[in-house]
C-alpha positions in Angstrom: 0.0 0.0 0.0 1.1 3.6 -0.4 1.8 5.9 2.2 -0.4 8.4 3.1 0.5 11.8 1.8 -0.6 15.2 2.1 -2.3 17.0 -0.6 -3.3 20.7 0.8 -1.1 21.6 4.0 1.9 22.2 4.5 3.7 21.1 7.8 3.4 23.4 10.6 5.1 23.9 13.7 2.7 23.3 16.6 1.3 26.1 18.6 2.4 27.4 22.1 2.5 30.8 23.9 5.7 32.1 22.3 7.6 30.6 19.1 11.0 28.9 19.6 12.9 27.5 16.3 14.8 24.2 17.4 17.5 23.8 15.0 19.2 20.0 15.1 21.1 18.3 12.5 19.4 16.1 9.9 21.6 12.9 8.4 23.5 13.3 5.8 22.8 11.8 2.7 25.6 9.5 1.2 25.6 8.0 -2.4 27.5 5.0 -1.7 26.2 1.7 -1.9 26.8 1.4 2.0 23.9 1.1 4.0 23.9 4.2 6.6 22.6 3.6 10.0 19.8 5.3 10.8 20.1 8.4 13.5 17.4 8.8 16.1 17.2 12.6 16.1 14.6 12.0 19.1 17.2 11.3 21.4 20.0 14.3 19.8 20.7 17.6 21.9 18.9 20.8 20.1 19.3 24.2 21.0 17.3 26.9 21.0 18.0 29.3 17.7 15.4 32.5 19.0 12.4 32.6 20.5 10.0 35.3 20.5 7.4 36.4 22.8 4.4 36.1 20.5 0.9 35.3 21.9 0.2 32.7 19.5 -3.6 32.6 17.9 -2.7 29.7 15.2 -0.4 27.1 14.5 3.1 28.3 12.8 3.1 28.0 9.1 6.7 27.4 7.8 8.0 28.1 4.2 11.2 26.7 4.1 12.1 28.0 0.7 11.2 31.2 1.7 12.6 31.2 4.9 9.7 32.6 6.4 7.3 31.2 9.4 3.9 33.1 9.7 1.9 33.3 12.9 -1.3 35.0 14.1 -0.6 36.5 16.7 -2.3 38.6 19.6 -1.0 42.2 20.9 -3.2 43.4 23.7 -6.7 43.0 22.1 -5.9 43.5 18.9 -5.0 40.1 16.4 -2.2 40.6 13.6 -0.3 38.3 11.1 3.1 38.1 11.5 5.7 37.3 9.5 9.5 36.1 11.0 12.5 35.3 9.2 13.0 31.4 9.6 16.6 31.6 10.7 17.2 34.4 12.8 13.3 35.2 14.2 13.5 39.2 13.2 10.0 40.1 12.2 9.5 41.2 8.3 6.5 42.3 8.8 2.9 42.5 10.6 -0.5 43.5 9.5 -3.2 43.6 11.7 -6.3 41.2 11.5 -10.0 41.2 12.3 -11.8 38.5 13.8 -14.5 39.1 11.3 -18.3 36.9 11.0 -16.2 33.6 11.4 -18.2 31.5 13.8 -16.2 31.5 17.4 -15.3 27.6 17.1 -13.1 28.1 14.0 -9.6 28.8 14.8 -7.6 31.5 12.9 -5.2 29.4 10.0 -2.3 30.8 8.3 -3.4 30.1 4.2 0.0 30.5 1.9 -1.0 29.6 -1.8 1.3 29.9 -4.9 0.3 31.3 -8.1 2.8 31.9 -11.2 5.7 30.9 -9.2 4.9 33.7 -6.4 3.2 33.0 -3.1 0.8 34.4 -1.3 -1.4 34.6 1.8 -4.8 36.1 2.7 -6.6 37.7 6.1 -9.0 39.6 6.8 -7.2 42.5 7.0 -8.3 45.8 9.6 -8.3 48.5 7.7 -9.4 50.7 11.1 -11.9 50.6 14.1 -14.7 48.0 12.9 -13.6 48.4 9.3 -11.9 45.2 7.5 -11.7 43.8 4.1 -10.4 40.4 2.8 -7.1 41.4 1.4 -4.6 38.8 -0.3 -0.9 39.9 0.5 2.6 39.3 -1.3 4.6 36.9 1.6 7.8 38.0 1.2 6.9 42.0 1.7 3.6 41.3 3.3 2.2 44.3 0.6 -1.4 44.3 -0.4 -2.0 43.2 -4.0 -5.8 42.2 -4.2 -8.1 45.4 -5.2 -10.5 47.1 -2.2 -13.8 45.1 -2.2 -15.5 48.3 -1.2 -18.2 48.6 1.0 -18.1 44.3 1.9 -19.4 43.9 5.8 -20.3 41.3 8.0 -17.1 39.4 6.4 -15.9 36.1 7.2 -12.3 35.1 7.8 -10.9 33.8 3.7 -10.4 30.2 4.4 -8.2 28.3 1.1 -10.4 26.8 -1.4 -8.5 25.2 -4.5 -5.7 27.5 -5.2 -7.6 30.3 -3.9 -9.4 31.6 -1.0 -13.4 32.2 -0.6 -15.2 33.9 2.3 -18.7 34.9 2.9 -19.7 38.5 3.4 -23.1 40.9 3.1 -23.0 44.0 0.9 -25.5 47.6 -0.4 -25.3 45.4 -3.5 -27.1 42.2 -1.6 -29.5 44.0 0.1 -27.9 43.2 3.3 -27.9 39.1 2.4 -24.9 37.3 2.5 -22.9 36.1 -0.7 -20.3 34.1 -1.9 -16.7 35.3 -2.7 -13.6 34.5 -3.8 -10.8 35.5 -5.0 -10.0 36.0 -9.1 -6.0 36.2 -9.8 -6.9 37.5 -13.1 -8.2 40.5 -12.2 -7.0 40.7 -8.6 -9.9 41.4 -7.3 -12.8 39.6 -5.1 -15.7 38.4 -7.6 -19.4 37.5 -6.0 -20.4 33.9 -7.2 -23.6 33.6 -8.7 -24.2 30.3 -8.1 -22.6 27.6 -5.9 -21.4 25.8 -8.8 -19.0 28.8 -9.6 -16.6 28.7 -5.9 -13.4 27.1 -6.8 -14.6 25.1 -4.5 -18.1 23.8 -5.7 -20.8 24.0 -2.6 -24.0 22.5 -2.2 -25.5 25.9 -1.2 -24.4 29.2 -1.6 -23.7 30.4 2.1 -22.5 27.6 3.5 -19.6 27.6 5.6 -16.3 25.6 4.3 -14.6 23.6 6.6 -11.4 23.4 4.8 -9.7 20.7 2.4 -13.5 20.9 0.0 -15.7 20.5 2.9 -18.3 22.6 3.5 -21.5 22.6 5.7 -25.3 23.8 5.6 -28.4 23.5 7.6 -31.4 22.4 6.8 -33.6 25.5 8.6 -37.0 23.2 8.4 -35.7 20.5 9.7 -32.5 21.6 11.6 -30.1 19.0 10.0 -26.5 19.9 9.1 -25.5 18.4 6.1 -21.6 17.7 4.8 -20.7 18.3 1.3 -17.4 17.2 -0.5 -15.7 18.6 -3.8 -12.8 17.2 -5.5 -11.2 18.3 -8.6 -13.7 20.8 -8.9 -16.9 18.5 -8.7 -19.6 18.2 -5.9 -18.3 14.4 -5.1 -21.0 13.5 -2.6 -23.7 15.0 -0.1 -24.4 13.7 3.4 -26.4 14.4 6.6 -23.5 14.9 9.2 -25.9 12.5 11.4 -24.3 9.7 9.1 -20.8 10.3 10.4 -21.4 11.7 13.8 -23.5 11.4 16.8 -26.4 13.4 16.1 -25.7 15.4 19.6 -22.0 16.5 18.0 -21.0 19.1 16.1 -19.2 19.1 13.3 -18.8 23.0 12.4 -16.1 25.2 13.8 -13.0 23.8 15.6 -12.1 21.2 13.4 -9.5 20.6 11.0 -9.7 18.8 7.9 -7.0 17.0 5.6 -6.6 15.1 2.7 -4.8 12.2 1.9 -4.4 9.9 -1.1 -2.9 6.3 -0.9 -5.1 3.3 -2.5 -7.7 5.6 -1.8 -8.5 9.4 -1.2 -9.1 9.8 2.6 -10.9 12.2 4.6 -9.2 12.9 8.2 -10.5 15.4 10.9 -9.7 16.2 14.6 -10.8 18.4 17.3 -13.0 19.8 19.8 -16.3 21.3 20.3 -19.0 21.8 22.8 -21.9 19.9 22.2 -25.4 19.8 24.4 -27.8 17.3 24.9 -31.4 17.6 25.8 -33.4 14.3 27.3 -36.7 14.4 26.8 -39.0 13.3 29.5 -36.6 13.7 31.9 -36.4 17.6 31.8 -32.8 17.3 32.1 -30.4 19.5 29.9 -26.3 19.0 29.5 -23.9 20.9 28.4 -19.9 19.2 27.9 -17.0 19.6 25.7 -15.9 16.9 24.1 -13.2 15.9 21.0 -12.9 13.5 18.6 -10.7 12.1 15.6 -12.7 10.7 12.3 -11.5 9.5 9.0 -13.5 8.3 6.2 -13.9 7.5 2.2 -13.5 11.0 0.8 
């Protein structure tokens, strides 16, 4: 069988309150026919190469190639994105970040895509006191190169959706409903979908929220039912109630995190936490808990 590989993500450094850079020495590689023996770097000394005293909101996203690592971070009550350089930790640069619409459970991510050779990342950048607009930024100078949006409130947080990003926001134009974005590299500028079928990620719905990796999730408001959609290589694969994967008392909205992996066959993995509540009828009785979970599936 294959291994399992990852398709969307890069490798990130975990999170912690503050950043420290372990540097250790990897194996070297030797083109003789001699078998080398294999070094247990768990058990090798590392030292310390800077740390810094960020308040970390995400996990650390690290471009090696680059020689950047990204961060949110938090500076009094105010988030911002910060960039470091990989080997000696001096910040680059740092642009300040709104929380936005995002739903509470989701956790802010650090989104680095690639186009023509150049990368990029995206946030939802504040512009000034309760103003913000999605902005898509250059990573090595961390300058703006996406268009204003203009008058865009109500915004979500851009999440990554096939080489892109996609948010959800309300606008004059709407009459106050909330649409579909996402961002056009053609004309570097954020472009309302008319239709589900048009995200780079194909939804179900417009308005539903993605979960990351071509998930995405609606609810049913007759009936109250959440229901999980998948798209690979641009198609709609499949369409399920989450009750079908989950307990029907669990969540599977904000604070998870999803990833792809393809070996025999294309897998679905997501982990994390949420609160979830049950109510017993009958009994009168009402509970409220946290719990967490780990899931993988047929994607």
């Amino acid at each position: 069988m294959k291994a399992l590989r990852t398709t969307n993500r890069h490798r990130q450094l975990a999170a912690a309150l503050g950043a420290t850079l372990l540097l250790g020495t990897l194996a070297a590689c030797s083109a003789t026919e001699t078998e080398q023996p294999v070094r247990d770097l768990g058990q090798e000394q590392v030292q310390a190469a800077w740390t810094s005293k960020d308040k970390l909101l995400s996990e650390a996203h690290v471009d090696e190639a680059e020689s950047i690592v990204l961060a949110y971070t938090l500076d009094g009550k105010t988030p911002y994105l910060v960039a470091r350089d990989l080997a000696t930790g001096v910040e680059i640069w740092k642009e300040k970040s709104g929380v936005g619409n995002t739903p509470s459970g989701i956790a802010f991510e650090v989104s680095v895509v690639e186009n023509n050779g150049k990368k990029y990342v995206s946030l939802l950048q504040l512009v000034e006191k309760d103003k913000v607009r999605p902005a898509v930024l250059d990573l090595k100078t961390g300058q703006r190169v996406s268009k204003d949006p203009g008058s865009l409130y109500n915004i979500d947080r851009p999440t990554e959706c096939d080489n892109s990003w996609c948010t959800i926001a309300a606008s004059p134009d709407t009459g106050g409903n909330i649409a579909d974005y996402y961002y056009d590299w053609h004309s570097n500028s954020w472009k309302k979908a008319k239709k589900a079928s048009e995200m780079p990620d194909p939804k179900k719905n417009l308005g539903d929220y993605y979960l990351g990796e071509g998930l995405s999730i609606s609810s049913n408001q007759e009936s109250g039912r959440s229901v999980l959609s998948y798209a690979h290589e641009g198609a709609l694969a499949w369409s399920k109630d989450y009750e079908e994967i989950y307990d029907e008392h669990y969540s599977t909205g904000g604070g998870w995190a999803w990833e792809t992996f393809d070996g025999e066959q294309s897998t679905l993995v997501g982990s994390g936490n949420r609160t979830f509540y049950q109510f017993e009828l009958g009994g009168g009785g009402f509970r409220v808990g946290y719990g967490n979970g780990f899931h993988a599936g047929g994607a």
